[in-house]
N, C-alpha and C positions, 0 to 999 in steps of 0.2 A: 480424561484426555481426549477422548473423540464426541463428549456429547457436543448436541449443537450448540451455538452460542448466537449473541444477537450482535448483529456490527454494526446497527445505526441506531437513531433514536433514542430514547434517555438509558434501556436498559443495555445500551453497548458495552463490551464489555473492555475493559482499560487498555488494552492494548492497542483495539482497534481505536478507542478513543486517541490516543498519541498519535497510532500513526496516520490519522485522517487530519487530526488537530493542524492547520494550516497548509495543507496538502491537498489541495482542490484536486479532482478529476480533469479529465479534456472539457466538461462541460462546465466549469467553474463553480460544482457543488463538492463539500467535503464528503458527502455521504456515499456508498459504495452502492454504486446503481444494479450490480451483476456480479456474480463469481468469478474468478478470476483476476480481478485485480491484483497489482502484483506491486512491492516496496522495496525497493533498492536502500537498505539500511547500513548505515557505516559503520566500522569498527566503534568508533565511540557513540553509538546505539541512537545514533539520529538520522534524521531520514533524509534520503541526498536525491531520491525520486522518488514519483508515485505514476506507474504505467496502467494504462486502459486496458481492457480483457485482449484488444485486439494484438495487442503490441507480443511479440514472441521473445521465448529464453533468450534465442541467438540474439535478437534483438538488445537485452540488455546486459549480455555478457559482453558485447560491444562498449557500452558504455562502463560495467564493472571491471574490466582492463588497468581503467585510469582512476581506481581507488586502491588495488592490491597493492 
């Protein structure tokens, strides 16, 4: 549950594969440049955002509002 795992390049592992899968960054690449990256995921398990390390909780509980 807490080993490390790899989130870019062929050995990523499926999850982060989905949720990069068409979900570019601020810099227009799918791959996660830095820790932190965060995914705003809908009830029906698709991705409704993908935020930068800089971007904060308050930040996208802002935005999560308007899917509850």
């Amino acid at each position: 549950m807490f080993s490390k795992i790899e989130v870019n390049g062929d050995g990523a592992c499926d999850l982060y594969q989905f949720l990069k899968s068409g979900n570019p960054g601020g810099d227009g690449n799918e791959d996660i440049a830095w820790n932190f990256t965060k995914f705003l995921v809908g009830k029906d398990g698709q991705v409704i955002e993908r935020f930068d390390p800089p971007v904060s909780p308050e930040d996208i509980g802002e935005k999560l509002a308007a899917h509850l």
